[in-house]
C-alpha positions in Angstrom: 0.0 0.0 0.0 2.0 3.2 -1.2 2.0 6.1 1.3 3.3 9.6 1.1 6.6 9.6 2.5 7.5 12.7 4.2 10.6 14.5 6.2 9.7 16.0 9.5 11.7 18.9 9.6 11.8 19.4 13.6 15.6 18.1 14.0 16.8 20.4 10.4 15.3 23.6 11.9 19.3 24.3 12.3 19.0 25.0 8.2 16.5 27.4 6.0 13.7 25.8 5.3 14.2 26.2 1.7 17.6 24.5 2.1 15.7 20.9 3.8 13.4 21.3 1.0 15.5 21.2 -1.8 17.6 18.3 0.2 14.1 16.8 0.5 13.5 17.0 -2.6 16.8 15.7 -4.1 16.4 12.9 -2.3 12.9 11.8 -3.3 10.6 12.4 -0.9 7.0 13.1 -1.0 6.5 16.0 1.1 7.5 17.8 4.3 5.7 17.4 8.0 6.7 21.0 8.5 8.2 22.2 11.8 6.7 25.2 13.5 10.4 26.8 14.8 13.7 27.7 13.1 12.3 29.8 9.8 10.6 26.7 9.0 7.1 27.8 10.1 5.3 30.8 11.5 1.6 29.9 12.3 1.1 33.3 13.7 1.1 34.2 9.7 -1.4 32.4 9.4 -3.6 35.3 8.2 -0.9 36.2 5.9 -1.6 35.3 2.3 1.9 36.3 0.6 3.1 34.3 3.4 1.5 30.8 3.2 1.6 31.2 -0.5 5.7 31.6 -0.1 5.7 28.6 1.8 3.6 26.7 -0.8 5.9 27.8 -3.3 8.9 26.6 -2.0 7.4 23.0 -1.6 6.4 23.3 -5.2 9.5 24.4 -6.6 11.2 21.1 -5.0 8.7 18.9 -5.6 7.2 18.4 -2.7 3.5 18.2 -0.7 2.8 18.9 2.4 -0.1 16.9 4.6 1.3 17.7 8.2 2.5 20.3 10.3 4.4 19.9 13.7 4.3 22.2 17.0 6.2 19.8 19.4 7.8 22.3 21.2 4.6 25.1 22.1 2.6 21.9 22.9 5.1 21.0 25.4 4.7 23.9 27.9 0.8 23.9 27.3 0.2 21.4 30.5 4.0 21.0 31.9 4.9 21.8 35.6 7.2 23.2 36.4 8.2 25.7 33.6 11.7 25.8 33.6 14.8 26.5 31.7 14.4 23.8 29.7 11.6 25.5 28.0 13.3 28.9 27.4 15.8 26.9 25.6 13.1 25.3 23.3 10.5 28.3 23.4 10.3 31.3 20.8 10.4 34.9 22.9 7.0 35.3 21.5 5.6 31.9 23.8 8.2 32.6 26.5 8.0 36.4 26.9 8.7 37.2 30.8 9.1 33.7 31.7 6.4 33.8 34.3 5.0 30.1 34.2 1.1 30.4 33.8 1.4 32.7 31.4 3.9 30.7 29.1 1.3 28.0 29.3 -1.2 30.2 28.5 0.3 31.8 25.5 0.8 27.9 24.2 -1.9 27.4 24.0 -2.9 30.5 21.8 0.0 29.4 19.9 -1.7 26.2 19.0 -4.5 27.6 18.4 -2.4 29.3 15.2 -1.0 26.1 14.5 -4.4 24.6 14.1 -5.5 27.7 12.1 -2.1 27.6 9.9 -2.7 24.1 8.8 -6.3 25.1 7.8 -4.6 28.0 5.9 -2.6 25.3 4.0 -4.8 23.0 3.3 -3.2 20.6 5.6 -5.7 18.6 8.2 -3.1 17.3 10.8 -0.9 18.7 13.3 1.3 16.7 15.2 2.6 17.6 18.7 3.1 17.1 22.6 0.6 18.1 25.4 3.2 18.6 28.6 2.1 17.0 31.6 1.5 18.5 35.4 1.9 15.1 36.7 5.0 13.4 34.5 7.0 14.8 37.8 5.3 11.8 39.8 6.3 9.1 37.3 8.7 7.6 39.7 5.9 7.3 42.5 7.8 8.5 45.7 7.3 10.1 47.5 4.0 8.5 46.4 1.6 10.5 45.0 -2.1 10.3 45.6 -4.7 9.0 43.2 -6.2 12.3 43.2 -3.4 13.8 42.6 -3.0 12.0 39.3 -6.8 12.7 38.7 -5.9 16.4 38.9 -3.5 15.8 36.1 -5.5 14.8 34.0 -7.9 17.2 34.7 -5.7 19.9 34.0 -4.9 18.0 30.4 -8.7 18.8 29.8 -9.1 22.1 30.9 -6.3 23.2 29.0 -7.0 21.4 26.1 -10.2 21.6 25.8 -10.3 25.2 24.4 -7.7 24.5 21.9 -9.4 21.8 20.4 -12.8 24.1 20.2 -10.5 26.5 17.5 -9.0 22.5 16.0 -12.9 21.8 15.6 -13.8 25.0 14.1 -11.4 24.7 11.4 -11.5 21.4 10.2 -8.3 20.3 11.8 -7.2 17.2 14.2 -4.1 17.3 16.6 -2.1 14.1 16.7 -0.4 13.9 20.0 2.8 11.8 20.4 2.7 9.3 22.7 6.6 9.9 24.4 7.5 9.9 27.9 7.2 13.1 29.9 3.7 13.7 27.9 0.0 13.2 29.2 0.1 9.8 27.5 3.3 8.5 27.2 2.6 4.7 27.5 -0.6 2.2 26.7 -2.5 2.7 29.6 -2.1 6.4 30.1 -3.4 6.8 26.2 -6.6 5.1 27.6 -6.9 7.7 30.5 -6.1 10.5 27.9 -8.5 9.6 25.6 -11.1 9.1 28.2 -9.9 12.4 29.9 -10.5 14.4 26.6 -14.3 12.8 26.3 -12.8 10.7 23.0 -13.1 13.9 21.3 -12.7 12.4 17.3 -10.4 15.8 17.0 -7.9 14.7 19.4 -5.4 11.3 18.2 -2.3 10.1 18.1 0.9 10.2 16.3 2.5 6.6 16.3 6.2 6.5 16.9 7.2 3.0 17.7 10.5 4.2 19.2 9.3 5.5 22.3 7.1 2.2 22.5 10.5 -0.1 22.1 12.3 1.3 24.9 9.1 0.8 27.0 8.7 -2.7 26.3 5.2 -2.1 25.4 4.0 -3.7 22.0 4.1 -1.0 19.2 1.9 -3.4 16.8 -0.7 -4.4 19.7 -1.3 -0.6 19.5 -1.9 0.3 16.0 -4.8 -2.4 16.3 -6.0 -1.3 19.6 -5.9 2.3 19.1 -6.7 2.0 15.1 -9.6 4.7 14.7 -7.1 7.5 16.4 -3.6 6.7 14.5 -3.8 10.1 12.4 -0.4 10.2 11.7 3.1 7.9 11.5 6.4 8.9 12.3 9.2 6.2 11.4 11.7 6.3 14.2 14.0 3.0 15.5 15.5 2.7 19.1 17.8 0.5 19.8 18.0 -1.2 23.3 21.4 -1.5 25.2 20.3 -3.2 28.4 21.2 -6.5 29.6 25.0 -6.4 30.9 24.0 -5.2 34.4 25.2 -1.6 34.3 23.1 0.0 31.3 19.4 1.3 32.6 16.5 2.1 30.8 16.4 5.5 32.6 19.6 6.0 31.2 21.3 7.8 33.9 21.4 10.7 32.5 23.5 10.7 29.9 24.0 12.0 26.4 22.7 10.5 23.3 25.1 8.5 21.4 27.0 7.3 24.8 27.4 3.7 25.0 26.3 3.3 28.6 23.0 4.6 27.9 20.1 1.6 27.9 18.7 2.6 24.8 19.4 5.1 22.1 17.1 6.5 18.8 19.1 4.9 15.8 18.6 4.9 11.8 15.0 3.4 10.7 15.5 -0.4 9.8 18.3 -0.6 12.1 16.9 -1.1 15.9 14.6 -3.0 17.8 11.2 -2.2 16.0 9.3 -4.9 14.4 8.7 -2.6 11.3 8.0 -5.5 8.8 4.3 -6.4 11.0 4.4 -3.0 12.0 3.7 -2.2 8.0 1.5 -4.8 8.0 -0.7 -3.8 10.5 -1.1 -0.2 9.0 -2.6 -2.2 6.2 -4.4 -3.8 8.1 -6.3 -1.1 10.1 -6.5 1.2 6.8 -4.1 3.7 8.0 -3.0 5.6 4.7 -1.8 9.1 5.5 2.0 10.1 5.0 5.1 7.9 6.8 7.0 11.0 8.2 11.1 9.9 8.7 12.3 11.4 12.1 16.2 11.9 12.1 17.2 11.6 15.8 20.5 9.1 15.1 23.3 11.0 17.2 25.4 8.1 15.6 25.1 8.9 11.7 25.7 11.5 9.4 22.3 12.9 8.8 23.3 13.6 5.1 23.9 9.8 4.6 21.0 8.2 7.2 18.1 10.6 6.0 17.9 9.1 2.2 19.1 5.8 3.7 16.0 5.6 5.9 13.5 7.0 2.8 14.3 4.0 0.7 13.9 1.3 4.0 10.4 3.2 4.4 9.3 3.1 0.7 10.4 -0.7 0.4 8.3 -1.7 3.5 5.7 0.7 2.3 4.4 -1.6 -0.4 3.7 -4.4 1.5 0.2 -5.8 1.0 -2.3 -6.4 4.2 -1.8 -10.0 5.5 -2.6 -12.1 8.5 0.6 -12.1 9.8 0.2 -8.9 11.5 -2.5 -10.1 13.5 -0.4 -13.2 14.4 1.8 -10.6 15.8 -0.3 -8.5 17.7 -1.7 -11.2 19.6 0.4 -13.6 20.2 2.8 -11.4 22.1 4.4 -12.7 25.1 2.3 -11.7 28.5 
């Protein structure tokens, strides 16, 4: 089943925009899932004709398409606690201003309200992203924290969100959150709480990336069938696990990417620990034909080399026809 194979652009937000597109383009892919930082992507142009036409025009002139936009990073401080440096670092001055933390959360979330109304401006219908999180802080339970502390977490998620999805709704739009630790959802069974937090709203989804699944030793095939009326988007990312000699953890203590204590590490697509090949076959399976968006996170390889690398391991696996097998996969898993 051939897909649209596109670049997300978050990690080349170092270069112009017209420069990843005309890489993009050189080497073959279908489209960009635009970034909303670097020059990439201003959705508070959204209103600005000359503008979103510029940006059309440079896809067009490299031979590209465009089907999804990103805001990662504004989606991040929408529902984290604390607000911290690490924002500042990530934030634009616009989302940042005086650093005061309810108001950076607050002007978030007006910046994803842009994001939803740039997408709608060109003629895109998914945005991908992250949520933050008031209660990722208590992921390591002690001291322990209180069931109703974690219901305030999510209820916080929904009050924040809620709003945001209203302007989504309006335009014709549907936000694909990332299920990655130090998000709302970050594993199976907070995705259920999420879900059920948001009142299944069909404008809220997800954004499958099997990487942060891997690491988690949670099935990343079991939940494209579970979850297969809210995968809205596909991002093709491998890990690679490093655990098992006694000293490397799955926290990973800390260290940088790349170091070879670390328990796990993001590593060129086709050459980790996902089970891509019934991982394809499930997306036939459940229907799922929107774009397969290439996520360069490798600290290990050239970028250059691993980015057209990875496009031709997608487009092979992309043609796979639906088969049985997947299900034999998904449940037959070991408990």
């Amino acid at each position: 089943m051939a897909r649209p194979i596109t670049l997300f652009t978050g990690q080349w937000a170092d270069l112009p925009f017209e420069e990843v597109a005309r890489l993009a383009g050189e080497w073959g892919y279908d489209g960009l899932e635009i970034a909303s930082w670097g020059d990439h992507l201003d959705v508070a142009r959204h209103d600005d004709a000359a503008y979103v036409a510029g940006r059309k025009e440079i896809l067009e002139r490299n031979g590209l398409q465009v089907w999804t936009i990103s805001n990662h990073l504004a989606g991040q401080a929408v529902c984290d606690d604390p607000i911290d440096q690490r924002h500042r670092d990530i934030l634009s001055d616009r989302v940042w201003g005086d650093g005061d933390p309810e108001g950076v959360r607050q002007r978030a979330a007006e910046e994803l309200k842009n994001t939803a109304r740039m997408a709608a401006a060109l003629g895109v219908t998914t945005v991908t992203g992250f949520t933050g999180s008031s209660i990722w802080k208590y992921v390591a339970m002690f001291p322990p924290a209180s069931e109703a502390m974690v219901d305030a977490g999510y209820e916080d998620f929904a009050e924040r969100w809620s709003p945001i999805l209203d302007v989504f709704e309006e335009v014709g739009v549907r936000f694909a959150h990332e299920v990655h630790p130090s998000e709302i959802a970050y594993d199976y069974w907070t995705t259920v709480r999420t879900l059920e937090a948001i009142g299944d709203r069909p404008s809220f989804g997800l954004n499958w990336d099997p990487s942060h699944m891997v690491w988690q030793d949670i099935d990343p095939v079991g939940f494209l069938w579970d979850f297969k009326d809210r995968i809205y988007h596909v991002h093709c990312k491998d890990t690679k696990r490093r655990t098992g000699n006694g000293r490397n953890g799955r926290l990973s203590s800390h260290l940088p990417w790349a170091d070879p204590r670390r328990g796990w590490d993001f590593i060129s697509t086709g050459h980790g620990d996902v089970p891509w090949e019934n991982a394809f076959r499930m997306l036939n399976a459940i229907g799922y034909d929107g774009p397969l968006s290439v996520e360069w996170e490798d600290a290990g390889m050239d970028r250059l080399v691993g980015a057209p690398e990875a496009l031709g391991f997608v487009r092979k696996l992309s043609t796979y026809e639906p088969s049985a097998a997947a299900f034999d996969a998904a449940f037959s898993t070991k408990s």
